[in-house]
C-alpha positions as CSV (number, residue, x, y, z in Angstrom):
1,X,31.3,31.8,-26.3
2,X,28.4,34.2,-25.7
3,X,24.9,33.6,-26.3
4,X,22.9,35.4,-29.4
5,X,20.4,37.7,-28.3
6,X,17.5,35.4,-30.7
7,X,18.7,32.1,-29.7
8,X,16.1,30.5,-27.7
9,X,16.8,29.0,-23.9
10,X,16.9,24.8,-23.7
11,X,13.3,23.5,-23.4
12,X,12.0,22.3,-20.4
13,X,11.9,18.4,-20.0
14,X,8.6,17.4,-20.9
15,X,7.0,16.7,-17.9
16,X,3.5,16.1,-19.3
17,X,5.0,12.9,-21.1
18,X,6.2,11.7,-17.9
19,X,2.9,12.4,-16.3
20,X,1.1,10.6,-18.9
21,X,2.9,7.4,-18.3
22,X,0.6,7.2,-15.3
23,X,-2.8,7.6,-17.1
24,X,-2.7,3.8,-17.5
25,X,-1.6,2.3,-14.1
26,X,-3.7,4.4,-12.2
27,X,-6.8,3.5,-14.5
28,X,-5.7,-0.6,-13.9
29,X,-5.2,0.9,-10.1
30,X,-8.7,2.0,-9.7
31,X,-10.4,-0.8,-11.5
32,X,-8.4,-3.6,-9.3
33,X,-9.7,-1.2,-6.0
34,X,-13.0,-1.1,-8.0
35,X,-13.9,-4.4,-8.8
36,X,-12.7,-5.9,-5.6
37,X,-15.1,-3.4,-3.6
38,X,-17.9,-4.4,-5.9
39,X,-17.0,-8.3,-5.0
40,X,-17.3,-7.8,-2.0
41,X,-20.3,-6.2,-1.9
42,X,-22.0,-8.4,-4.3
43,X,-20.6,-11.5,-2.5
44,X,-22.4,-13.4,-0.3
45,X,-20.1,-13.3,2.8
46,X,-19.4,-16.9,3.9
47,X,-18.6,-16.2,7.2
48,X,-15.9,-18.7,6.8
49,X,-12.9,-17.4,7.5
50,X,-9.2,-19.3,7.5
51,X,-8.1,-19.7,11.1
52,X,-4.5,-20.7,12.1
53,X,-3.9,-23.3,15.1
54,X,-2.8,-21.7,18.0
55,X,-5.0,-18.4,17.5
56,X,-8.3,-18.1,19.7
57,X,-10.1,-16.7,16.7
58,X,-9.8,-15.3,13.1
59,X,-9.8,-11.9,14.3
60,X,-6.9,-12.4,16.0
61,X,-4.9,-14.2,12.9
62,X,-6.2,-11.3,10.7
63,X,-5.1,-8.4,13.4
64,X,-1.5,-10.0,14.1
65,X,-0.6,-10.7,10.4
66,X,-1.9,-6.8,9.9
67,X,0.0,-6.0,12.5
68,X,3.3,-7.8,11.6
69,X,2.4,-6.2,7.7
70,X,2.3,-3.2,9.2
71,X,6.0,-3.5,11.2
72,X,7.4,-4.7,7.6
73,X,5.5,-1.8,5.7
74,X,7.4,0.5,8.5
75,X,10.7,-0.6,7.8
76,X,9.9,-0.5,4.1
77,X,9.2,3.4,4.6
78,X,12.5,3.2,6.8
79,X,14.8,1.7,4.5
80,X,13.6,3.9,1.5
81,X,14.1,7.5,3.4
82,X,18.2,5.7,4.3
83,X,18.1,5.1,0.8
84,X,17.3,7.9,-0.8
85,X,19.4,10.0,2.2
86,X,16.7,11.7,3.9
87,X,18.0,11.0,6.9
88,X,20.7,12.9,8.0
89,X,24.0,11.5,9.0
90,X,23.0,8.2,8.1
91,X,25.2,6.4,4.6
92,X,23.0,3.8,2.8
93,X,24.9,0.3,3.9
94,X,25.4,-2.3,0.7
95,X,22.0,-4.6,2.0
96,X,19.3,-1.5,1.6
97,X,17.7,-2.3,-1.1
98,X,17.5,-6.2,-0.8
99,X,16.1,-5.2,2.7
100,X,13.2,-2.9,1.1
101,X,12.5,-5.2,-1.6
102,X,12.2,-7.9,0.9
103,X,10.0,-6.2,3.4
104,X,7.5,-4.9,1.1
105,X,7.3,-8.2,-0.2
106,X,6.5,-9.8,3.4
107,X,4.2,-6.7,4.2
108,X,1.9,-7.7,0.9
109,X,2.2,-11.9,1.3
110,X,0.6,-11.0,4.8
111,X,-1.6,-8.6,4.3
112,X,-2.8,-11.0,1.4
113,X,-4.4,-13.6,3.2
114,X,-5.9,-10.9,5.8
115,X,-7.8,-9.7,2.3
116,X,-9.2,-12.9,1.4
117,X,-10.6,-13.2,5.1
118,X,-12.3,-10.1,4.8
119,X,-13.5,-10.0,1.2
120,X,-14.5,-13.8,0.9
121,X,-15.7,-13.8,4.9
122,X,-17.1,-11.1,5.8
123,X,-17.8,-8.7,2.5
124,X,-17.5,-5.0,1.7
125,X,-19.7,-3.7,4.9
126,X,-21.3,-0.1,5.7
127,X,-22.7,-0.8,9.3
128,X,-20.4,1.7,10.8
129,X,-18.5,4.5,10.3
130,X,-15.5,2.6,11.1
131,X,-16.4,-0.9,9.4
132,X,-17.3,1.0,6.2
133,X,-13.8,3.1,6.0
134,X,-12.2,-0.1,6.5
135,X,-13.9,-1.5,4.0
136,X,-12.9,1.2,1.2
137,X,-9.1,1.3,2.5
138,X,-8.9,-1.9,1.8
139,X,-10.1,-1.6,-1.4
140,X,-8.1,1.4,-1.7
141,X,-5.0,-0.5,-0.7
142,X,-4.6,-3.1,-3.1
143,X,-5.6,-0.7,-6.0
144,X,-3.0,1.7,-4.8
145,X,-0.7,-0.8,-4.7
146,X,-1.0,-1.8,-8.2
147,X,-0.2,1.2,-9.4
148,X,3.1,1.3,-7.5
149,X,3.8,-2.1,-9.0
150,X,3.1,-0.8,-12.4
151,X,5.0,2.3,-11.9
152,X,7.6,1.1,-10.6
153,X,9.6,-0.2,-13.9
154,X,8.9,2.9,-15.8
155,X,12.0,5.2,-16.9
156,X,10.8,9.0,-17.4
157,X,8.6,9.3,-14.6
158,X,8.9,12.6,-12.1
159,X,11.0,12.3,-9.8
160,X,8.0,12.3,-7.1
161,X,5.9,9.9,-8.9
162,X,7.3,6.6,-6.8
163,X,8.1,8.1,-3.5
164,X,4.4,9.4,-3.8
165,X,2.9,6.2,-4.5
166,X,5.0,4.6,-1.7
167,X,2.9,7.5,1.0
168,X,-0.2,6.1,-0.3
169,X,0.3,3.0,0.2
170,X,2.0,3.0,3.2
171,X,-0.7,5.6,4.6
172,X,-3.9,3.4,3.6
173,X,-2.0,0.9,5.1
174,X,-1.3,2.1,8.1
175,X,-6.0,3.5,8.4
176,X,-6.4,-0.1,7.3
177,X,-4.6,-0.9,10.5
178,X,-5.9,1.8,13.0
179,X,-9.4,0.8,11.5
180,X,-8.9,-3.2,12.1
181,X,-6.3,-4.5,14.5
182,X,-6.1,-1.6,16.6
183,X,-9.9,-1.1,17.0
184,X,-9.4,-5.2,17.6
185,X,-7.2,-5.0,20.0
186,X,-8.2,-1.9,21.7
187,X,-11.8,-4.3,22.2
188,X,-11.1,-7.1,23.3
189,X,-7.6,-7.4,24.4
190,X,-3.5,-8.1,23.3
191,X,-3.0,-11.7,23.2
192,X,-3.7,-14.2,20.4
């Protein structure tokens, strides 16, 4: 069979409708990153914070559960790239998936109560370059981590759409953590 000189070629796939299937999780994205910056802005910081026994202060229980966040964000990123087989010579074993789903879940239950801390303890502060960059990744974080959640059920997205929303996550993640525990640590010292 040959094709007729008039016939037109297949159309495209529409990516514009696939595109648009973000418009609304990216607007519920920036209002949850919104609202919790103007909290804590607007909130009179407590200066109570939740401490756990066995901890010599709260900044050390907020930069260890960051930090053991961020080791569980990493093998999220990890276990994606063996999943989706961009790492070479490396076959996707059965447990994967339950492995990513897992660790992302553990990543956000601690980096939870590390938010609460900061929000309800200490505020959205500008004092410093550093203190105020933390203060909008952190906002940043949790709204760009709603959108993933949103996203992530939706059939008919681009095939970059999730992978790209995973980067920004794991990425404001990992300045929330260079910005907080690090500078912590780097301060006054590795232990608890």
């Amino acid at each position: 069979m040959t094709a007729q000189p008039d016939a037109l070629p297949p159309a495209p796939a529409d990516v514009s409708l696939g595109i648009g299937k973000l418009i609304v999780p990216s607007l519920i994205g920036g209002l949850v990153a919104l609202t919790l910056g103007v909290y804590g802005r607007l909130h009179h910081a407590t200066g109570v914070v939740v401490n756990i026994a066995g901890f010599t202060s709260a900044g050390y229980v907020k930069s260890w559960l960051a930090t053991v966040a961020t080791v569980f964000a990493i093998v999220q990123v990890s276990s994606a790239l063996v999943m989706y087989g961009k790492i070479p010579r490396v076959t996707a074993p059965s447990w994967i998936g339950r492995l990513h789903q897992w660790s992302g879940r553990i990543a956000f239950l601690l980096a939870v109560p590390v938010a609460v801390n900061c929000l309800y303890g200490l505020g959205f502060q500008t004092y410093s370059t550093r203190v105020l960059i933390h203060s909008l990744l952190g906002c940043a974080f949790f709204g760009a981590f709603a959108v993933k959640m949103l996203i992530l059920p939706k059939r008919g997205l681009p095939g970059w759409t999730l992978p790209l929303a995973g980067a920004v996550v794991f990425t404001v993640l990992i300045g929330l953590w260079f910005t907080s525990a690090f500078w912590f640590f780097s301060t006054f010292g590795l232990h608890r």
